[in-house]
N, C-alpha and C positions, 0 to 999 in steps of 0.2 A: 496592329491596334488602331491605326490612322483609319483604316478602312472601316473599324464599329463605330470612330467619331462624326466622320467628317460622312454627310451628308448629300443628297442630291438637294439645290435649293434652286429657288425662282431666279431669270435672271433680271439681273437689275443693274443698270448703267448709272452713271452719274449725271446723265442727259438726264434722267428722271427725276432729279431733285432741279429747284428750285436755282437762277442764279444768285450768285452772290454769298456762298453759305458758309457760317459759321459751324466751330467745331467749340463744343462748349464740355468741358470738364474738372475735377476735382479727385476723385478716387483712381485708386490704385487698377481694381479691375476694368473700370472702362477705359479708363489711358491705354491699356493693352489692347484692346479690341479694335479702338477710336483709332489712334496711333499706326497700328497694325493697317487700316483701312485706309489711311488716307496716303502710308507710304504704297501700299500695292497699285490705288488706283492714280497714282501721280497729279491729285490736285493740288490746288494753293488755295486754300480757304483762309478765312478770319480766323483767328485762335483766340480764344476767353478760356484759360487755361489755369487753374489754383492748384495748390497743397501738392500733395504726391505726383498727380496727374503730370508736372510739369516735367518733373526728372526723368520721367519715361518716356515722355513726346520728346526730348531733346534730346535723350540716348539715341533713338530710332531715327529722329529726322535731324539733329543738328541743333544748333541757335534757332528760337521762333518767338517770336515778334508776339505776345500774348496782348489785348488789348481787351479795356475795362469795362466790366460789368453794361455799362451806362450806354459808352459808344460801342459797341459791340452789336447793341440792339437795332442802334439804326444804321448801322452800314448794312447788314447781313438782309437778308428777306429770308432764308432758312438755318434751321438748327438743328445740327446733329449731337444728340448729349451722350452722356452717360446719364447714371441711374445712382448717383452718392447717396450713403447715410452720414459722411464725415461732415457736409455740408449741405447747403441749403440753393448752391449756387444753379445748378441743374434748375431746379422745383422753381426757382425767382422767374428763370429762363420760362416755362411752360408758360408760367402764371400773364409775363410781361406783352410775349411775343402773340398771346392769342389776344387781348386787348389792344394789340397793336395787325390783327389782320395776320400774323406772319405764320408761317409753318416748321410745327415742330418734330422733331424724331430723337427718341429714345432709345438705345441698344443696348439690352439687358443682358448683363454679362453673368448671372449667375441663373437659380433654379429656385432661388427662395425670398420670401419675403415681395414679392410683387407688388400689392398695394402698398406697402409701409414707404417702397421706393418714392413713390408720389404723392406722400401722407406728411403732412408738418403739423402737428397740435391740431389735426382734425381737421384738417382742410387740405382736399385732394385736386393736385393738379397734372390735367392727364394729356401728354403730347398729343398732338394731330395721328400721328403713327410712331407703333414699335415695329421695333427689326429684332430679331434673335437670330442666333446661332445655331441653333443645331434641332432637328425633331422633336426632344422633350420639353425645350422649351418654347417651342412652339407649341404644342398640344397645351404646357400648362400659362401658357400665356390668352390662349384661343379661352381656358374656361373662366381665366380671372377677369377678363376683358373682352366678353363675347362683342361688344360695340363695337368695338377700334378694329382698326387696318393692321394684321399682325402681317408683316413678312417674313417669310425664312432666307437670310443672307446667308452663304457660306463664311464660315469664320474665318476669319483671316487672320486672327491672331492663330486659331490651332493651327490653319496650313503654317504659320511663321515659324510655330515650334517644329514642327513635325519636319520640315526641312533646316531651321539651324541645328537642331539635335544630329543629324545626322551628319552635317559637317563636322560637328564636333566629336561624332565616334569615328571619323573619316582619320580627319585630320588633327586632333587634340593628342599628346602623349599625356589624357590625365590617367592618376593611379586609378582604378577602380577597385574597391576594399566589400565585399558580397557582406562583410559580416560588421558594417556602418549602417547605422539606422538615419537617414533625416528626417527630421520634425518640423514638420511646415504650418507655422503660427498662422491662426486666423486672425488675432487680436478680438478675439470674441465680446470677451466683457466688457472691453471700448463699445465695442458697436452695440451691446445689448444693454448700456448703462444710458448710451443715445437715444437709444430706440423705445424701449423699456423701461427706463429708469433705476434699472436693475441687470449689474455685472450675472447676476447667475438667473435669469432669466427663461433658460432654457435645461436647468438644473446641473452645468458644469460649467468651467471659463476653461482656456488654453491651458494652465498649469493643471486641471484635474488633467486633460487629457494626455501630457505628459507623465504624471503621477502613475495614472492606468498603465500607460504604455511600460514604463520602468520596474513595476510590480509587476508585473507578470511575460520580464522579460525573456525569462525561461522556456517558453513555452516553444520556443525556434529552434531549430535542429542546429543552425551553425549557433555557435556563441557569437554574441553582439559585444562587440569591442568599445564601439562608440556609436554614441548620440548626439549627432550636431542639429542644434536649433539652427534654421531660419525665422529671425523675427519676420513678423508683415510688416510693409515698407511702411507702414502707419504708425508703430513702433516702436522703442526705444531698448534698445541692446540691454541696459540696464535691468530691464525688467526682470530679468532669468539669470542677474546676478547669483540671488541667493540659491537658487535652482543648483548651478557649479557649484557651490559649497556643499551642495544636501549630497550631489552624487559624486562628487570625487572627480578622478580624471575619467570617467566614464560618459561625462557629457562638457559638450564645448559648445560656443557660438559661434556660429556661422555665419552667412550674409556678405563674406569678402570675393567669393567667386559671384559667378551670375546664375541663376535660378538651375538653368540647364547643366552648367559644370557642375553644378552640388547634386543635382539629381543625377547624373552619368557617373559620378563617383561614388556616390551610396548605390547597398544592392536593395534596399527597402525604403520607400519613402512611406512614410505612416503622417498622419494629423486627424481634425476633428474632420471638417466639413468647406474644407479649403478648396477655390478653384483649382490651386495649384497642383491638387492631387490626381485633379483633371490629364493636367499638362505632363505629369509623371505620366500617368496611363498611356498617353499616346505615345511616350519615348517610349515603351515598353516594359518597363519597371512593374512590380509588385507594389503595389499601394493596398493600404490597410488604414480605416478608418477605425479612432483608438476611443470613440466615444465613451465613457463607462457607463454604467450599468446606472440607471434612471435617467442619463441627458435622451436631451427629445432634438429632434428639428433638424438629421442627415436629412440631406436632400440631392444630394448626387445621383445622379438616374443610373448611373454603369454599374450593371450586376458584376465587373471582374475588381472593384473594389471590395476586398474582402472587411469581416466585421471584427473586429478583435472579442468582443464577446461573443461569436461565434467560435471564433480561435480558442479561447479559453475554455468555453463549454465542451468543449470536444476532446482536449488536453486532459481534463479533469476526469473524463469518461477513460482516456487509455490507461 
């Protein structure tokens, strides 16, 4: 599966950027990308570092030294961001550093929402250059932004999975259970109540796609034992409180192992439109996107992600 991900890309050194550079972030998906990138290529950059973003640069690289908004701007001459919708802190970065001369770069860690990334109450602010990960989003980054400098980097976060995954089938004694489902929260309605002003925005939130998945559990030849949620690191465990009560002991919370041990132990990872569904693909795993029947807006490029309304349409036919 690493070999349908991972890509031939341009190369590109870190002689190429600018000295002095800042690593600028706030969300969950670019922390992994960012993170990922700056342990492979061994620099020591500035860090301006918020919210989730933090916990993941510090898993990966240790204690880091994150400095504020304000001086951040004028130590650095460049910036390497993510792309948040939790925060604004990226988009300040674009806004500040081109009125100040300086050079920015954006690495877009998903497949969706392109412009909204760089959109705050109607005013767009667009880095010097984007970087993607992988073909598709490069093609769909080339039509959103035919202007800009799009580059294709090899991802570094997928090579990261794709080789800890396999230590951990190497050398892990976890149990693996074929007939464990994981459910990999997007925290959807967070981000579409941000973005939108409206949790169902795209005509379902995270619990419908749970809902779907649950009702038409049937439909899989093994019997499904259990359903452990992953909340998204953005989050709160609570949220899927009453969820355990609706289903008995047939669904738990998750989130106590790390991403790769919950996916090496489930035989099926399913969610809506999660990166992390990504990251399952390349371990090898079945993934199955559980959207129901009128939400809009998958966008995962990989045909081996199966459709659950395709699954159910077919079931209903035998």
């Amino acid at each position: 599966m690493w070999q349908l991900i991972c890509f031939s890309s341009q190369s590109f050194q870190m002689s190429d950027l600018e000295n002095e550079l800042a690593i600028v972030c706030h969300d969950a998906g670019g922390a992994e990308i960012l993170s990922s990138y700056v342990k492979q290529k061994g620099i020591k950059p500035y860090y301006c570092i918020e919210g989730p973003a933090l916990g993941i640069f510090e898993r990966k690289l240790g204690v880091i030294k994150s400095t504020a908004f304000d001086k951040v701007l004028t130590q650095a001459n460049c910036f390497l961001c993510g792309t948040s919708w939790q925060s604004d802190l990226e988009w300040r970065v674009f806004e500040m550093a081109k009125k100040m001369g300086k050079k920015t770069i954006a690495f877009l860690d998903h497949w969706v929402n392109y412009q909204e990334r760089f959109n705050r109450n109607g005013v767009m602010h667009l880095p010097n250059e984007i970087w993607v990960g992988d073909k598709y989003a490069e093609a769909m980054a080339r039509g959103v932004f035919p202007d800009k400098l799009i580059t294709l980097i090899e991802n570094p976060y997928f090579e990261e999975i794709y080789n800890q995954f396999q230590d951990i089938a190497v050398n892990n004694s976890l149990h693996v259970c074929n007939s464990q489902v994981l459910f990999l929260s997007d925290n959807l309605d967070e981000a579409m109540l941000k973005m939108h002003s409206d949790p169902r925005y795209l005509g379902y939130t995270d619990l419908d796609v749970l809902k779907y998945l649950s009702e038409n559990i049937d439909i899989f030849s093994e019997e499904i034992t259990k359903i452990i949620i992953r909340p998204h690191p953005s989050e709160l465990r609570e949220k899927y409180d009453r969820v355990k009560e609706r289903y008995g002991g047939l669904v738990e919370v998750g989130g106590d192992l790390t991403l790769l041990e919950e996916i090496a132990e489930s035989g099926i990872i399913v969610g809506g439109n999660s990166m992390a569904m990504v990251m399952a693909l390349i371990c090898g795993k079945r993934v199955i996107s559980c959207i129901p029947p009128g939400g809009r807006g998958f966008s995962l490029p990989y045909d081996a992600i199966e459709k659950m309304q395709d699954l159910v349409a077919l079931h209903c036919r035998l």
